[in-house]
C-alpha distance (Angstrom), angle and dihedral (degrees) to the residues before:
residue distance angle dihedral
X1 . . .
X2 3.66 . .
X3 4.40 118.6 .
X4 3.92 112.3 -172.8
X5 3.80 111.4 -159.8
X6 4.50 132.2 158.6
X7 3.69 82.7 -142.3
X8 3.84 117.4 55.1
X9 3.62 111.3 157.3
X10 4.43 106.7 -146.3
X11 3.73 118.1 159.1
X12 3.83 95.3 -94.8
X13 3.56 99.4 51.3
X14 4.17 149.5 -41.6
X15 3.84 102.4 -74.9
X16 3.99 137.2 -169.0
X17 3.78 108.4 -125.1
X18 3.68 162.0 52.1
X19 3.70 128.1 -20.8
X20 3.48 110.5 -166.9
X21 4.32 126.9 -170.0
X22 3.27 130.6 -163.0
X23 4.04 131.0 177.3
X24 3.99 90.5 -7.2
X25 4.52 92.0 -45.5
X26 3.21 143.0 98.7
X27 3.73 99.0 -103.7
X28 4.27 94.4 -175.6
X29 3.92 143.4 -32.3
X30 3.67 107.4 -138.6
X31 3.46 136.9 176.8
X32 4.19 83.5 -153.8
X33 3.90 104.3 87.4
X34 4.57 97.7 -122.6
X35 3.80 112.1 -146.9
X36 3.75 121.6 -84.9
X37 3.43 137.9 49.4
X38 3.97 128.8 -31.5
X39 3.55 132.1 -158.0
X40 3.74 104.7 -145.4
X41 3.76 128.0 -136.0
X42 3.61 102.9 171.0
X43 3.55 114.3 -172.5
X44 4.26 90.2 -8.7
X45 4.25 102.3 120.4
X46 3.75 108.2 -114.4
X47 4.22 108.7 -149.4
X48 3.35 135.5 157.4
X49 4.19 122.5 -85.6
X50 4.06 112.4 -94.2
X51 3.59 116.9 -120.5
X52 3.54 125.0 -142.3
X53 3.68 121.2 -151.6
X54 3.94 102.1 -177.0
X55 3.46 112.1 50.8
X56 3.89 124.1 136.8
X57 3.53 95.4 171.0
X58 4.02 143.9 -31.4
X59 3.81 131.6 -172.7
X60 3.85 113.2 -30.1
X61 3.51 97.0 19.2
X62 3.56 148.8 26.9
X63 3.67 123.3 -155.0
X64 4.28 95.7 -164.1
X65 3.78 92.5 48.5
X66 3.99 103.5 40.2
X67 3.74 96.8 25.0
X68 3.68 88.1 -163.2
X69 4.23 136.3 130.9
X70 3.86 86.3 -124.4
X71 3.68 92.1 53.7
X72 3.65 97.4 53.4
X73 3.84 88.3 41.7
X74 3.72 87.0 63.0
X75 3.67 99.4 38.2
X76 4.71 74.1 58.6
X77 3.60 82.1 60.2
X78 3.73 105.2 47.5
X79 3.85 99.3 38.5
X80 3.52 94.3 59.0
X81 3.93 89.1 67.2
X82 3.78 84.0 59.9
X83 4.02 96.4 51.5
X84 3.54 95.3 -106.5
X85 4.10 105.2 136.2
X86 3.86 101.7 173.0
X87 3.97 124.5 18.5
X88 4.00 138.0 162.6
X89 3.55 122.9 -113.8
X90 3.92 104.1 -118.4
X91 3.89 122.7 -148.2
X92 3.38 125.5 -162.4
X93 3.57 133.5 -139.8
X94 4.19 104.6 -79.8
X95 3.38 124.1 139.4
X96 3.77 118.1 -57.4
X97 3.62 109.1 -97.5
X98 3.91 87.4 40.3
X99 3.92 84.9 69.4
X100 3.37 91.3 44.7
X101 4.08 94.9 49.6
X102 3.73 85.6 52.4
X103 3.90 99.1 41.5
X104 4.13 79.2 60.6
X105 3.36 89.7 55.7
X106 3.63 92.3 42.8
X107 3.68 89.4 48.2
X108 3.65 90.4 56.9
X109 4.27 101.1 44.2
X110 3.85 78.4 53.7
X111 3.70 98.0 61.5
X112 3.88 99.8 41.7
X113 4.21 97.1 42.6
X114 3.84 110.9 127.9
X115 3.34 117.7 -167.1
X116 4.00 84.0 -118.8
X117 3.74 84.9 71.2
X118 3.49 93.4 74.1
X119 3.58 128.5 -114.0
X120 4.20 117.2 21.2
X121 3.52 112.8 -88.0
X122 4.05 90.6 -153.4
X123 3.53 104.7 167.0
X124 4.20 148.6 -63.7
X125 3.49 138.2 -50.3
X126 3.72 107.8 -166.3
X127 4.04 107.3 -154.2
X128 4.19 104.9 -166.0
X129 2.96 142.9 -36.2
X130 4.43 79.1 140.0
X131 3.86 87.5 57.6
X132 3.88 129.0 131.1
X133 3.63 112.6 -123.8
X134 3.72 96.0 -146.2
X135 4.07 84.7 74.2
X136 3.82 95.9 27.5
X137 3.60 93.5 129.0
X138 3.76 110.3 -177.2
X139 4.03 87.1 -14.4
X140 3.74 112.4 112.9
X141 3.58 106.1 -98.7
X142 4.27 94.1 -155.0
X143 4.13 87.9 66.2
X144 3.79 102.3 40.8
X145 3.75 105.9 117.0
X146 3.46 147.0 174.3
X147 3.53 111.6 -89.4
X148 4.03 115.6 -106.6
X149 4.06 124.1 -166.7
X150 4.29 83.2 -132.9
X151 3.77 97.6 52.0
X152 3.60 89.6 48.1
X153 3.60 96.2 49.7
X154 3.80 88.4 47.4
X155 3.99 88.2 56.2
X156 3.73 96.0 47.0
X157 3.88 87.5 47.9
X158 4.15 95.8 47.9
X159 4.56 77.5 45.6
X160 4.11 95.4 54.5
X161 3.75 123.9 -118.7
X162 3.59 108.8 -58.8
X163 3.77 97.6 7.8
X164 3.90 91.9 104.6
X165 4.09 111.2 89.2
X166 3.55 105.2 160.1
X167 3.82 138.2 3.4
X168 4.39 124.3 -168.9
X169 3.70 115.4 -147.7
X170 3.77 138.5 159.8
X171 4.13 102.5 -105.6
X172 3.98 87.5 -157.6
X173 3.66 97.5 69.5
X174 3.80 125.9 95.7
X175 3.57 114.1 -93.4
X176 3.80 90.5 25.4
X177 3.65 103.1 120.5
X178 3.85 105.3 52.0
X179 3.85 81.5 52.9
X180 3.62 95.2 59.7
X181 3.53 94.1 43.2
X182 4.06 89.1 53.1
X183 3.57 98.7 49.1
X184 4.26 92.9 45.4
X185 3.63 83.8 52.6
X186 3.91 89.0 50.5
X187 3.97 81.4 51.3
X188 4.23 82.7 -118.7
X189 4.26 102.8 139.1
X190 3.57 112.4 -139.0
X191 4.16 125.0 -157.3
X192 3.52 132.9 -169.4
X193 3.44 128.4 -82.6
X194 3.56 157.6 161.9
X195 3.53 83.2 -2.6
X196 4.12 141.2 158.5
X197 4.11 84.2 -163.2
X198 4.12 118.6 145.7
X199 3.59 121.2 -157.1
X200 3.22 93.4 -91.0
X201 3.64 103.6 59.6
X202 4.05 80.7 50.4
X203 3.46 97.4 52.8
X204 3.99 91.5 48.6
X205 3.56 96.6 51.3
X206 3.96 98.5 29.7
X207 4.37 88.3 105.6
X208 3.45 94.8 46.3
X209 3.73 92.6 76.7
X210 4.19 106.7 -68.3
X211 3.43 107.6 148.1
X212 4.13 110.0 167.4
X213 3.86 138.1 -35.9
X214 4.12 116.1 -96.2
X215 3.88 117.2 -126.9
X216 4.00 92.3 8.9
X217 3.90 108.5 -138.7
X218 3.74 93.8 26.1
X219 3.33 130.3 91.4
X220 3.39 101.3 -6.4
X221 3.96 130.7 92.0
X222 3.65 114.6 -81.7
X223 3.77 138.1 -129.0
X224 3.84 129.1 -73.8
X225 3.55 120.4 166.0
X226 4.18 84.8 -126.7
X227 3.97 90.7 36.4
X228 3.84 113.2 37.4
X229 3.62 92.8 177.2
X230 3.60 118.2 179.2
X231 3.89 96.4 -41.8
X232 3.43 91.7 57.2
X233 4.20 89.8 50.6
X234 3.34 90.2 45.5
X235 4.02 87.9 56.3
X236 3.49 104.5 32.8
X237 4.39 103.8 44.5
X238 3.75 98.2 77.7
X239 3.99 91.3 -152.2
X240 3.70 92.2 54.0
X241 4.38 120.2 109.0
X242 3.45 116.2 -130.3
X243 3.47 108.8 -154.6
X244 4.21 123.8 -163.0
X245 3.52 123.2 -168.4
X246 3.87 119.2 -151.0
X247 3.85 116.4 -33.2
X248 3.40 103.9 -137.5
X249 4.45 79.6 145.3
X250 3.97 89.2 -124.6
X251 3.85 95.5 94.5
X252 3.34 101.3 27.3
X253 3.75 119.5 25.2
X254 3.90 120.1 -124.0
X255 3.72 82.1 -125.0
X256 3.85 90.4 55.9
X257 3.53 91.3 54.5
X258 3.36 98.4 45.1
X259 4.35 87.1 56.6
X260 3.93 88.4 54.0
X261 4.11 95.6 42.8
X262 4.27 81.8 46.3
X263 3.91 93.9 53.4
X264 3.89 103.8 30.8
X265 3.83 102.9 28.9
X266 3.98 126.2 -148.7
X267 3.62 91.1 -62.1
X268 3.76 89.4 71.9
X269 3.79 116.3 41.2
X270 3.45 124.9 79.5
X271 3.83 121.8 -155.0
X272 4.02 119.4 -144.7
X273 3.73 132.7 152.4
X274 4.10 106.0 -133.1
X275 3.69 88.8 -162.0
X276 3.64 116.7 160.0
X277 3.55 114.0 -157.4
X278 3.77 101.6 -98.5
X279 3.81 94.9 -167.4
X280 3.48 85.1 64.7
X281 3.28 113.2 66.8
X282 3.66 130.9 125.4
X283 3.52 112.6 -148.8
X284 4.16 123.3 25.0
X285 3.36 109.6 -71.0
X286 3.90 134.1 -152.0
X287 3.99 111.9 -151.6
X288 3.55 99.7 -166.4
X289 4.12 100.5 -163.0
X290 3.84 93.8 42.3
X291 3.75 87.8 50.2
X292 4.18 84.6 -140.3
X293 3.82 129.7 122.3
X294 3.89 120.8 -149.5
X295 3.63 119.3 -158.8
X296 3.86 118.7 -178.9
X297 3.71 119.3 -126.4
X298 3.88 114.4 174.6
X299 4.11 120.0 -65.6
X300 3.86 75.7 -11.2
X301 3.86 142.9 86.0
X302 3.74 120.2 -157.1
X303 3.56 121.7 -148.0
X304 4.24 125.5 -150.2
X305 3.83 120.1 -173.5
X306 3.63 109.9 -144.3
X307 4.45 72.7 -128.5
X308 3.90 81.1 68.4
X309 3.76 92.4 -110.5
X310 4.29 112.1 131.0
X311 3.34 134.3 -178.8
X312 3.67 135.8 -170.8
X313 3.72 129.4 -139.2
X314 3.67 147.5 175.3
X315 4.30 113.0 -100.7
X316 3.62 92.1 -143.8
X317 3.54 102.9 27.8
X318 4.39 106.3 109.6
X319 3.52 90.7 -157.9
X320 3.71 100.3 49.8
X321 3.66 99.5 41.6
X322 3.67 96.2 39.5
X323 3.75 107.6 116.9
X324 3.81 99.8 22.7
X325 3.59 83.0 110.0
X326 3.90 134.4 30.5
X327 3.29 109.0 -101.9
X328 3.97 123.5 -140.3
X329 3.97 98.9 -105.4
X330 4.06 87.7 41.0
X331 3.97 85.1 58.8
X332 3.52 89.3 47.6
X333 3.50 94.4 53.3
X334 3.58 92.4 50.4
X335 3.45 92.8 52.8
X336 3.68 90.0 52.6
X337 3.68 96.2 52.8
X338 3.90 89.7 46.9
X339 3.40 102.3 45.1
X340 3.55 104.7 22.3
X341 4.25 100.3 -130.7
X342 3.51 123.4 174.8
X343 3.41 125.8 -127.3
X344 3.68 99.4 -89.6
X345 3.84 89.9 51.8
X346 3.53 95.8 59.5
X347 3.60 89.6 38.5
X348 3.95 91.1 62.0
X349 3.71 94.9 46.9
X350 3.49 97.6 45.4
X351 4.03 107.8 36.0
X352 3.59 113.3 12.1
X353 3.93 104.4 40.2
X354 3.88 88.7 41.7
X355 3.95 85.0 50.3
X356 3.71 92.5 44.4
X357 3.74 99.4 42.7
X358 4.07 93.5 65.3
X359 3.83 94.3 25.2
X360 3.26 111.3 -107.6
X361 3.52 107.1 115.4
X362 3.45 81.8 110.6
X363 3.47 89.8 83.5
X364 3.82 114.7 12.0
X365 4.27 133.4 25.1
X366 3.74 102.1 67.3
X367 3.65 136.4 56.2
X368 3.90 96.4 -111.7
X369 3.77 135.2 153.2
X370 4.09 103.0 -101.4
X371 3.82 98.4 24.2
X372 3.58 121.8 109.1
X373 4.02 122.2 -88.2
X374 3.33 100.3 -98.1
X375 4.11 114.7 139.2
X376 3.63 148.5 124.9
X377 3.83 134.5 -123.6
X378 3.87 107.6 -147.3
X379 3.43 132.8 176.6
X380 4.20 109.9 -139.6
X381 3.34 100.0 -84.4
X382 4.34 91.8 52.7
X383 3.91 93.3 -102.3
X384 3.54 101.1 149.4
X385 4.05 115.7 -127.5
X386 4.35 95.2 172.1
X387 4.04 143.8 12.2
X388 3.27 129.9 -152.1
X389 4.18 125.5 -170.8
X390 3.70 107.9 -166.9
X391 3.63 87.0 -33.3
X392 3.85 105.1 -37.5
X393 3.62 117.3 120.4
X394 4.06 113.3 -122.8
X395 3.95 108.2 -170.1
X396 3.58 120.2 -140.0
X397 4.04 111.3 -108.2
């Protein structure tokens, strides 16, 4: 498959040419037209797919609430529509061999993916159970634990061997060390999370295996000029991640964002959606920041504004759920019309570091000769016109 584009986005520079894939790659971008037949693009930006690494669930399916192969196969099929072209299954923090049930199940959706499915099912990123409950957040405080060298071997044994990207704990907590050692000699990167960490604790487990914080801001303990906390880790380590889940501006403030992006640059935020799959749910549930309850009823999810307004829609139905969460390319374009990044920018923070963070960029979050197909066509303001999954074409619903 040959695209032509005037505006194909490669690491050293936007470039006028042909894109050509072969066998799932990128075989070559050329300025020489090859033989055959090209799709044409004109002045459409070609860049590469984003990749989300902390998603629970979004639209059709939710990962945390179903814990089931099917339900990340769908969540493949519904995050492609938002641009997303490789993502890790998160867990949340349930009782230990719920996690492992579902890291089975994960195991298995990871195996049989086809890049026909949608977007790439490449692995897990286990969120708790090694959380504190003082910042647990929406975690369920009665399973946070202290994290254990055996559970976690357990967890990434239930996952498969390799399947494991990323894990979030709280580097405070008892135990907490010998864990992160483990899992950076299993190659596994762990962040920050849900955690009542100071700087200190950071800075003494940093070269263990550290590498950012998840959801930066949230769940986490703040800044204090005496107490810099986990915030002020996050800010001050120059090696540290800073990862940002959708910026809708109600959990983290525009302004907020602006402070990290000021102090730690593109190179070093990383831009995710944590959505859960809200039409999912299995029990009513009270989101306090959208100011919406959602009480399951059936193939159906029904929706009550605390304004009394309520809605009811289909779980599995795109159309109907679509837009009950922020997707990952609407956050982008938020971001874009708040802050005003180029292409490049949001490029960084949504392909490379991802791709960097778990190491794959090896293979995915650039358009490069020898990685896989996986790229957007966007028109200037990051609407998305085509998909491609190591060189199949998704259309946009």
């Amino acid at each position: 498959m040959i695209l032509h584009s005037n505006k194909i986005h490669t690491p050293e520079g936007t470039v006028s040419g042909y894109l050509t894939m072969k066998d799932g790659r990128i075989l070559s971008i050329s300025e020489v037209k090859p033989e055959g037949e090209v799709k044409e693009y004109g002045d459409l930006h070609v860049i590469p797919g984003f990749i989300d690494l902390h998603v629970h669930g979004f639209s059709t399916g939710s990962f945390w609430y179903e814990k089931t192969e099917d339900s990340l196969n769908r969540m493949a099929e519904s995050m492609i529509q938002a641009g997303v072209t490789t993502f890790l299954g998160t867990t949340g923090t349930d009782a230990v061999e719920v996690i492992i049930e579902s890291l089975v199940e994960a195991q298995s959706a990871i195996k049989n993916w086809t890049p026909s499915r949608g977007s790439r099912i490449l692995g897990v990123h286990l969120e708790g159970p090694f959380i504190n409950k003082e910042f647990k957040g929406m975690q369920r405080e009665e399973y946070c634990m202290d994290p254990d060298v055996m559970v976690t071997k357990e967890l990434l044994h239930a996952a498969g061997e390799g399947n494991v990207y990323l894990m979030t704990l709280a580097p405070e907590l008892p135990g907490a060390e010998e864990v992160i050692k483990h899992l950076h000699e299993q190659g596994i990167q762990v962040s920050v999370g849900h955690s009542a960490a100071d700087l200190k604790d950071i800075a003494r487990l940093k070269g263990f295996g550290l590498g950012g914080v998840t959801h930066m801001y949230s769940g986490m303990r703040g800044f204090h000029h005496r107490r810099p906390g986990v915030v002020g880790a996050a800010l001050y380590f120059d090696d540290l991640y800073c990862e940002f889940a959708k910026q809708t501006g109600m959990t983290v403030s525009h302004e907020a964002f602006s402070i990290a992006y000021k102090v730690k640059g593109k190179e070093k935020i990383m831009l995710c959606t944590d959505c859960t799959g809200l039409a999912h749910v299995e029990r009513p549930f009270h989101h306090y920041i959208r100011k919406e309850t959602y009480i399951p009823d059936g193939d159906h999810v029904i929706v009550k504004s605390d304004g009394g307004t309520e809605k009811r829609i289909n779980r599995k139905n795109f159309e109907e759920v679509d837009g009950l969460e922020l997707s990952y390319v609407e956050s982008v374009r938020n971001i874009q019309r708040e802050h005003g990044f180029t292409f490049e920018e949001i490029i960084t923070m949504a392909s490379v570091n991802p791709a960097k963070y778990i190491g794959i960029y090896d293979k995915v979050g650039s358009l490069e000769e020898g990685k896989y197909g996986d790229l957007l066509i966007v028109e200037d303001d990051f609407k998305i016109q085509d998909i491609y999954v190591q060189g199949v074409q998704h259309r946009i619903k």
